[in-house]
C-alpha positions in Angstrom: 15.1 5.1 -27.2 12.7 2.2 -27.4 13.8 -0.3 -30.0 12.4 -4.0 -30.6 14.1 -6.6 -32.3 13.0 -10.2 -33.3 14.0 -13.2 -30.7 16.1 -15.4 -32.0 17.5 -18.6 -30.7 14.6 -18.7 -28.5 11.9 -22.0 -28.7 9.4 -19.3 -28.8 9.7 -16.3 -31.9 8.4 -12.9 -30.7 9.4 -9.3 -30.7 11.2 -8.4 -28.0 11.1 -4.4 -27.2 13.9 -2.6 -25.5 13.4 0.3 -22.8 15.5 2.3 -21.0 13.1 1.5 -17.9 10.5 -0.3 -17.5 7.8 0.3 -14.3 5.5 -2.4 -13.0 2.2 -1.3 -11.9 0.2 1.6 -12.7 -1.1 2.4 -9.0 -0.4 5.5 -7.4 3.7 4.7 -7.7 3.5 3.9 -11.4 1.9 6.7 -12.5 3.5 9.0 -10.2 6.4 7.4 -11.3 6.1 7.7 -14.9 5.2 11.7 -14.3 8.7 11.7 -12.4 10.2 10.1 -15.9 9.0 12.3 -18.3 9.8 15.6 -16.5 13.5 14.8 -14.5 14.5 12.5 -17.9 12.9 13.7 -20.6 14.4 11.5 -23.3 14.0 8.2 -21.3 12.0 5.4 -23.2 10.0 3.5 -21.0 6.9 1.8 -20.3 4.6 0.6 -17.1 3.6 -3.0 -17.6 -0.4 -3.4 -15.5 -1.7 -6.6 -14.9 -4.9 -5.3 -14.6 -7.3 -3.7 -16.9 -6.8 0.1 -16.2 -5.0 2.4 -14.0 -5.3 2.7 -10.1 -4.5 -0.5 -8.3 -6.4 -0.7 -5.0 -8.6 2.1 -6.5 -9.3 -0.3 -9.2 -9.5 -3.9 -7.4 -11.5 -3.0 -4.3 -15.4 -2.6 -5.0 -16.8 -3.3 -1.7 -19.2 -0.4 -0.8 -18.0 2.9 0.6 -14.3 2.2 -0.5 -12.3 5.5 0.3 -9.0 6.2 1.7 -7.7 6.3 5.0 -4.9 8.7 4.2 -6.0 12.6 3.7 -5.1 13.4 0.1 -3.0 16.4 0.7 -0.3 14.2 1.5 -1.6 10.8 -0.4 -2.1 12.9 -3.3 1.2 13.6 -5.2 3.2 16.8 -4.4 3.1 17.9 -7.8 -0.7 18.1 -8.5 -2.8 19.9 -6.2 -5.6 17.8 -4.5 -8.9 20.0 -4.2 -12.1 17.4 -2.8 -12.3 16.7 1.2 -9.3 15.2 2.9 -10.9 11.8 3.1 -12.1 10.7 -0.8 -13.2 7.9 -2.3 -11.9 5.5 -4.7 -14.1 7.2 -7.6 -12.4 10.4 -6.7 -8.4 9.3 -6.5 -9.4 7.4 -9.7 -10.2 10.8 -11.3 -7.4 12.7 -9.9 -5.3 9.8 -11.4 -6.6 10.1 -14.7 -6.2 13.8 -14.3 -2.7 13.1 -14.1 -2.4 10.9 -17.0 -4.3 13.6 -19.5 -2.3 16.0 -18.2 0.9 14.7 -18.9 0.2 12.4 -22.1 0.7 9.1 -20.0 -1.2 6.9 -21.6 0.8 6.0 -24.5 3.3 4.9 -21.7 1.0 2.6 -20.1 0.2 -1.2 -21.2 -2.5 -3.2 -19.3 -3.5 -6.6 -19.0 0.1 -7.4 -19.0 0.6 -10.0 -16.1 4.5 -10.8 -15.6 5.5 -14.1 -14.7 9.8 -13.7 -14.5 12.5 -11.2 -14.8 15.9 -12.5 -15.5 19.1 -10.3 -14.9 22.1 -10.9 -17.8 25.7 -9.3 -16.2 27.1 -10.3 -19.8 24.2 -7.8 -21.2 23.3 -6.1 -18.7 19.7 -6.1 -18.9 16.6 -7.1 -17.8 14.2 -9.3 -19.8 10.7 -9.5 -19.0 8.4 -12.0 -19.7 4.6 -11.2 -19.6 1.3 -12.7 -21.0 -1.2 -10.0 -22.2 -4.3 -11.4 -20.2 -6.9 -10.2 -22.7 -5.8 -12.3 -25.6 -3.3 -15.1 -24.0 -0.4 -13.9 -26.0 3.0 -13.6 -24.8 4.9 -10.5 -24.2 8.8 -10.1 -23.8 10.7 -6.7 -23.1 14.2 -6.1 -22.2 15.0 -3.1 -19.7 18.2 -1.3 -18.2 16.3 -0.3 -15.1 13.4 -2.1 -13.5 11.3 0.3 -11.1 8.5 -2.1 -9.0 5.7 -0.3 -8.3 3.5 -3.3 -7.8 2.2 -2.9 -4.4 2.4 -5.3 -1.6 -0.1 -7.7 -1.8 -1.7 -9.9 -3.6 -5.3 -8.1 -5.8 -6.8 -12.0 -6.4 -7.2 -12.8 -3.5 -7.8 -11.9 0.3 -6.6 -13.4 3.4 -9.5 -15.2 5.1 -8.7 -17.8 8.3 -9.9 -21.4 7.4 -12.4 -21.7 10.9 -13.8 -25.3 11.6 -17.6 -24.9 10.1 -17.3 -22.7 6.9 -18.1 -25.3 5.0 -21.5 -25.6 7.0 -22.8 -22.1 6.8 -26.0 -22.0 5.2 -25.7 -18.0 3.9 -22.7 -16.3 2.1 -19.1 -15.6 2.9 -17.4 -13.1 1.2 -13.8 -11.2 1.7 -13.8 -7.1 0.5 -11.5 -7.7 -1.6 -13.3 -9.4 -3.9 -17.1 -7.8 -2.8 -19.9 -9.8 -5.7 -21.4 -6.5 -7.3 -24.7 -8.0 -7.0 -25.1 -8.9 -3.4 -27.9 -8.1 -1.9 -27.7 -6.9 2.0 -30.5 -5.1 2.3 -32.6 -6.4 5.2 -29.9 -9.1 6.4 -28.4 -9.8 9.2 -24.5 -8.8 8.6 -21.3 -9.7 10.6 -18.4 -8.3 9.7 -15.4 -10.0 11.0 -12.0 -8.0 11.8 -12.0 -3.9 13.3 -9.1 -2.4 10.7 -9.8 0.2 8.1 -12.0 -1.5 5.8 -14.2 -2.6 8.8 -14.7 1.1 9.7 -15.3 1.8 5.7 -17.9 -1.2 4.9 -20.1 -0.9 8.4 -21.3 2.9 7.9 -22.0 2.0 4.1 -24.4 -0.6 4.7 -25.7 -0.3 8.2 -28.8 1.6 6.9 -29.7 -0.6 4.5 -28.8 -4.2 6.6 -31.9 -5.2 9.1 -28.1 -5.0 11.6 -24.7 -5.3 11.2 -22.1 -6.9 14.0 -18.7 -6.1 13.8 -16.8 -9.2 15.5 -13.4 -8.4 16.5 -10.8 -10.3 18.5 -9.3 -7.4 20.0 -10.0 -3.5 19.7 -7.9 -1.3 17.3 -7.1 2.7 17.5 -9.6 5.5 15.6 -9.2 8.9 14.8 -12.9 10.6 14.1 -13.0 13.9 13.2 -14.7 16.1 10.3 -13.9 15.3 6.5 -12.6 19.1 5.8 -9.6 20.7 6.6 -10.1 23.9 7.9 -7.0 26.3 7.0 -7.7 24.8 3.0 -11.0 26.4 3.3 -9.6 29.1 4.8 -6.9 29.7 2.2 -9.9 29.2 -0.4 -11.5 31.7 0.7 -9.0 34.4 0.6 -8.6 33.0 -3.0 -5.1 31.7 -2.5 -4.0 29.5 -5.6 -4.3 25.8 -5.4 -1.0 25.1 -5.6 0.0 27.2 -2.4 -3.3 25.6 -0.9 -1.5 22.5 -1.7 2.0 23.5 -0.4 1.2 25.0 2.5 -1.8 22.2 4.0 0.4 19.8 3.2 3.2 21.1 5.5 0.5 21.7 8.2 -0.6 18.3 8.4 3.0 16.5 7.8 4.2 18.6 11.1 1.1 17.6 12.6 1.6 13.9 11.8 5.4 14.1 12.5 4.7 15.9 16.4 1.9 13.0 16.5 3.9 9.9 15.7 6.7 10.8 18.3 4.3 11.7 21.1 3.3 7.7 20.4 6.5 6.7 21.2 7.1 9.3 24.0 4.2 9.6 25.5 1.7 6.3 24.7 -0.9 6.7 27.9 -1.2 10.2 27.4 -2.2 9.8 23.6 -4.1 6.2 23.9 -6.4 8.6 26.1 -6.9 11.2 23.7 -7.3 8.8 20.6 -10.0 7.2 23.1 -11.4 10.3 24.0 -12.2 11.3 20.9 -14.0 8.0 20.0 -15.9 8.1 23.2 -17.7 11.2 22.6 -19.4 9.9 19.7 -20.7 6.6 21.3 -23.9 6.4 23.4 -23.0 7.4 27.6 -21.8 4.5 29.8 -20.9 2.5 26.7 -18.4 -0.5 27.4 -15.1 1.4 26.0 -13.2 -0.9 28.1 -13.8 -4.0 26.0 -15.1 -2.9 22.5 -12.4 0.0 22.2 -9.7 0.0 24.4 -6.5 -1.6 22.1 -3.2 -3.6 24.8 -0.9 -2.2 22.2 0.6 1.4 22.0 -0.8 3.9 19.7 0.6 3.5 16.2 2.2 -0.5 16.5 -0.9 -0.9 13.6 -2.0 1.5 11.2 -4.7 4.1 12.7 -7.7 4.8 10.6 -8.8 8.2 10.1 -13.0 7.8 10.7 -14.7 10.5 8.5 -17.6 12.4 10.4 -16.9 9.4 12.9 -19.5 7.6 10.7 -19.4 4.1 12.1 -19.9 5.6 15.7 -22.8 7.2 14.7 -24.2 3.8 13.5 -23.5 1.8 16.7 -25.0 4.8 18.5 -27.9 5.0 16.4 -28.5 0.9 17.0 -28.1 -0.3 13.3 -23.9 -1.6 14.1 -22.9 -3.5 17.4 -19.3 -4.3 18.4 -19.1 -7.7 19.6 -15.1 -8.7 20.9 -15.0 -12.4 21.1 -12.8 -15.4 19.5 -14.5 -17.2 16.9 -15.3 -21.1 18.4 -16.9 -22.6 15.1 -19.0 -21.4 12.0 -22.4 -22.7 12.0 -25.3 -23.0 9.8 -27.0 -20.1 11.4 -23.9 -18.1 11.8 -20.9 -17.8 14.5 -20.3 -19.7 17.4 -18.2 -17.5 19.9 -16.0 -18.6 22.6 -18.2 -17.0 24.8 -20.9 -19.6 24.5 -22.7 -16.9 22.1 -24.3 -17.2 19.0 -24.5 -14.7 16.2 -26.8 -15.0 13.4 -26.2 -13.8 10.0 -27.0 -14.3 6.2 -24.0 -12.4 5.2 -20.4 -12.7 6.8 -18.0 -10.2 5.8 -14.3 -11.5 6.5 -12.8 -8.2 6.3 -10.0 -10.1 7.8 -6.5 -8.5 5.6 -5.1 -9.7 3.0 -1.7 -11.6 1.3 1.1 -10.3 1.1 3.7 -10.5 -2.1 6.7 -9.7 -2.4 7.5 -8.0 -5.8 4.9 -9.0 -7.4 5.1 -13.0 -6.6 7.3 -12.4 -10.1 10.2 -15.0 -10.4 13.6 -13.1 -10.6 17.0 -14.8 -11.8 20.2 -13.5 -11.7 22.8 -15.3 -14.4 20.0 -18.3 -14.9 20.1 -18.3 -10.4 16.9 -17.9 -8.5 16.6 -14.2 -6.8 15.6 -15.5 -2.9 15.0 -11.6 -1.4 14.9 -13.2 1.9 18.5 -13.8 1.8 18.8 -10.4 0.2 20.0 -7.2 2.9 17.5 -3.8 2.2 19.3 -1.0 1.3 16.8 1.7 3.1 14.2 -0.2 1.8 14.2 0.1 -2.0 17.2 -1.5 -3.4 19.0 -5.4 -2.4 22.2 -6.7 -2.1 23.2 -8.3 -5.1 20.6 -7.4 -7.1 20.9 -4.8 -9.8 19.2 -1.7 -11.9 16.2 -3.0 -9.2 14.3 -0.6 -7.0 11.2 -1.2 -5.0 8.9 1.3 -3.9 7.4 0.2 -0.5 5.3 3.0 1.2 4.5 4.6 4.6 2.8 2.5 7.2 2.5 5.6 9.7 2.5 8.2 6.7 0.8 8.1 3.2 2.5 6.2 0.5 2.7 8.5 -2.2 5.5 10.4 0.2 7.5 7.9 0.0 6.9 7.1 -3.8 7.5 10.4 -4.7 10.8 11.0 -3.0 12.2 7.2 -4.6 10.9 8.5 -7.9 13.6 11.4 -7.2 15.9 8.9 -6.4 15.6 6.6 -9.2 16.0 9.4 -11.8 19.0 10.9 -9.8 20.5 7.9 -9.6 19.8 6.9 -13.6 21.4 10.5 -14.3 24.4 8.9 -12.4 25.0 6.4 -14.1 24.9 7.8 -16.9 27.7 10.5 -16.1 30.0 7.9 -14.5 29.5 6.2 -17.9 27.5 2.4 -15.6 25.5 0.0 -17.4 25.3 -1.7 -13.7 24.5 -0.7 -9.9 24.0 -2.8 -7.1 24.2 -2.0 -3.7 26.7 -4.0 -0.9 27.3 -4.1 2.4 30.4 -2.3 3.5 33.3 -2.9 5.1 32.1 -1.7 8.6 28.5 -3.4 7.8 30.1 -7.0 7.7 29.6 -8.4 11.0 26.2 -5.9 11.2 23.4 -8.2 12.8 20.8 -9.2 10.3 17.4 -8.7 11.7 13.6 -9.2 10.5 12.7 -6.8 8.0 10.6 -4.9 10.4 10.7 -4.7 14.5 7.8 -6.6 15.3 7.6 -4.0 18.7 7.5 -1.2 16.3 4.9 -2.1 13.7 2.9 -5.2 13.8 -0.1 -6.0 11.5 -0.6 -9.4 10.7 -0.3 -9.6 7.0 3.4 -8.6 8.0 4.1 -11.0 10.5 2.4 -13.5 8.2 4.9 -12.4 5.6 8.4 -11.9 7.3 10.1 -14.8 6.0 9.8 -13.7 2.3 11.1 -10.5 3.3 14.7 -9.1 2.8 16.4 -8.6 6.1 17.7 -5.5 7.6 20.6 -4.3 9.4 21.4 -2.3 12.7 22.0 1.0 10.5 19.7 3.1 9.1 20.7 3.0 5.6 19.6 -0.6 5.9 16.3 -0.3 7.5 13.2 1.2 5.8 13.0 3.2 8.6 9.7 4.0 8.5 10.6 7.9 9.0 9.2 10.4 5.9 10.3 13.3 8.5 13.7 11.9 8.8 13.7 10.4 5.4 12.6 13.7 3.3 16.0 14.9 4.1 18.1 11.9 4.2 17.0 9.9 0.8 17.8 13.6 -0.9 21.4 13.5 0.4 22.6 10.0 -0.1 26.1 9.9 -1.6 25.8 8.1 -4.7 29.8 7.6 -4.6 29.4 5.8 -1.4 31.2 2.6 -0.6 27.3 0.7 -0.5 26.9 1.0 -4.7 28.8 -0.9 -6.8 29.0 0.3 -10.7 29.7 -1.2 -13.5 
């Protein structure tokens, strides 16, 4: 039951309200999260604290034009609410299938935004959370206490971008802007457009403005992996038109492209030449003949060490074929008035540079965290299949698929949480933390991820604020849905790795 209660003793009066749980973030995990709440543990008080001004994190932040997933939404979509549109949707559409969600199942109420947290501090005498937030919109403070915290926050940072600092910036006579943080006004039409970096969003902004720009260059350092194909799944059309329901639709495409994805991923490990030549196949046959493949296309690194964007109606081929988007693969010598000097010796002009270069990294929220009035350091902190930490309790963290969609992932810790809640509460806790075990003492701690198995560089930027891992699966985020669909289910919540209290 939510109860508040007036601070006393404290240098500043408030109200303090209590929850049972509290969720940070109303993205994809928060909602989904609160949906989880309300149906497995009806009963349970809670809110989801958003620093931002409505509901969808990256759906909401990212304006930059063309913005659409990279996932399909039969699996990024959640398992309990059938997705209908093409695989491949924009952020106007998840933002409506979101809200959907919310109507449906009287969210809203739930949900508090512009509520920006600055700490969390753990009591073991009262074994609680308390929050402390500042309600953007009017500067006032906001405290709650909690039983259970559930970060659904996201992993970076929504402020700001991650641009390199080159030698020149400072001299370039037109504008320099990051994605992330695209002016609504800015005028491309009839410039001259590089956008630097080949990743998702590269792929996503090129096609959207290439037939309005007098050109755009895409400057990348190295090449990067594609998948182009058509933005419809056949067998849900199929199923559509036998006038199967939705939900079965759902079910059943879901499973198809989840074993699809699974047989995919392992052939990358298995078999990397033999499916670095089909993913290049498939991009060749949309450029111009003789094109250079070689340098503009052809990654050094195995299929699946970065993410692979899915390339809807292989729309930025089209563009480079149709002359309105060049690749360019060169290192960056100097900015200049005019534009980019390369390595090369070559010049490229621009009015507009796009540094669709990543972005930051947080890690939980760049919240502070005290345990007992002690600082919370998570790098010193073991992952416990990445969602809970050593020493930390009535914490979990919900930290997606990089080679699956991340609503898998939050869904089946959104099971966890409230199986492990309904735990507790039969075993009469207040407290759970996880440990290592006996046989996990002298365990070699390792990065948090394999650098040889995933490798993108707002991780390896990131690695030393992250928690470390062990040589054992249950402390690894193992990156594995197909493995993990089976395994998160079955955890023994009597095992010697939680501690109650």
């Amino acid at each position: 039951m939510t109860t508040t209660e007036a601070v006393r003793g404290t240098a500043e009066p408030g109200i303090i309200e209590h929850l049972d749980v509290l969720i940070v973030g109303a993205g994809i995990s928060g909602v989904g999260g609160a949906y989880h709440l309300t149906k497995q543990r009806p009963g349970t008080s809670f809110v989801v604290l958003e620093g931002l001004d409505s509901f969808g994190g990256t759906w909401w932040t990212h304006r930059y034009p063309g913005i659409r997933s990279d996932s399909d939404l039969h699996t990024f979509g959640y398992r309990f609410k059938p997705w209908t549109g093409p695989p491949i949707a924009t952020a106007e559409e998840i933002l409506s299938y979101m809200g959907e969600v919310i109507d449906e199942n009287d969210l809203a109420d739930h949900i508090r935004y512009n509520h920006r947290i600055s700490n969390a501090r753990w009591s073991n005498e009262d074994k609680r959370w308390t929050i402390e937030a500042t309600q953007t919109d009017t500067g006032e403070p906001r405290r709650f206490t909690a039983n259970f915290l559930w970060m659904c926050q996201g992993y970076y940072r929504h402020s700001e971008g991650y641009t390199p600092e080159w030698e020149g910036m400072a001299d370039f006579e037109g504008e320099i802007i990051h994605p992330q943080t695209w002016p609504e006004d800015l005028e491309y039409a009839g410039k001259k457009v590089v956008v630097i970096g080949s990743g998702a969003t590269t792929a996503t902004v090129v096609p959207a403005i290439a037939a309005d720009a007098e050109h755009v260059t895409v400057l990348q350092r190295s090449p990067t992996y594609f998948i182009p194909g058509r933005n419809r799944i056949d067998l849900a059309e199929t199923l559509r038109e036998l006038n199967v329901d939705e939900e079965w639709i759902h079910e059943i495409v879901r499973k198809k492209i989840l074993h699809d994805q699974a047989i995919f991923t392992q052939r990358a490990f298995d078999e990397p030449e033999k499916v670095k030549s089909e993913l290049l196949a498939g991009v060749r046959a949309n450029l111009p003949e003789g094109y250079d493949m070689e340098t503009h296309f052809t990654p050094s690194y195995r299929p699946w060490r970065q993410r692979i964007a899915f390339v809807p109606d292989a729309d930025i081929f089209k563009g480079i074929a149709s002359g309105k988007a060049s690749m360019v693969t060169d290192e960056i010598e100097r900015f200049t008035g005019l534009g980019i000097l390369l390595k090369s010796g070559e010049e490229l002009e621009a009015d507009i540079i796009v540094t669709a270069t990543g972005f930051n990294m947080n890690v939980l929220g760049d919240i502070d965290f005290e345990i007992d009035g002690e600082p919370v350091d998570f790098s010193e902190t073991v992952n416990y299949r990445g969602m809970m930490f050593t020493g930390v309790p009535n914490l979990l963290w919900v930290f997606g698929y990089f080679r699956a969609s991340w609503t898998l992932r939050a869904d089946l810790l959104a099971d966890f949480v409230c199986r492990l809640l309904a735990h507790m509460d039969e075993k009469g806790a207040e407290r759970v933390d996880v440990q290592l075990r006996p046989e996990d003492k002298d365990m070699e701690l390792l990065p948090w991820i394999d650098p040889e198995n995933f490798n993108p560089g707002y991780l390896m930027r990131a690695m030393d604020l992250l928690p470390k891992r062990g040589d054992k699966p249950e402390w690894q985020h193992t990156q594995d849905y197909w493995h993990e669909k089976d395994d998160i289910p079955a955890i023994d919540l009597d095992g010697a790795e939680f501690v109650y209290g």
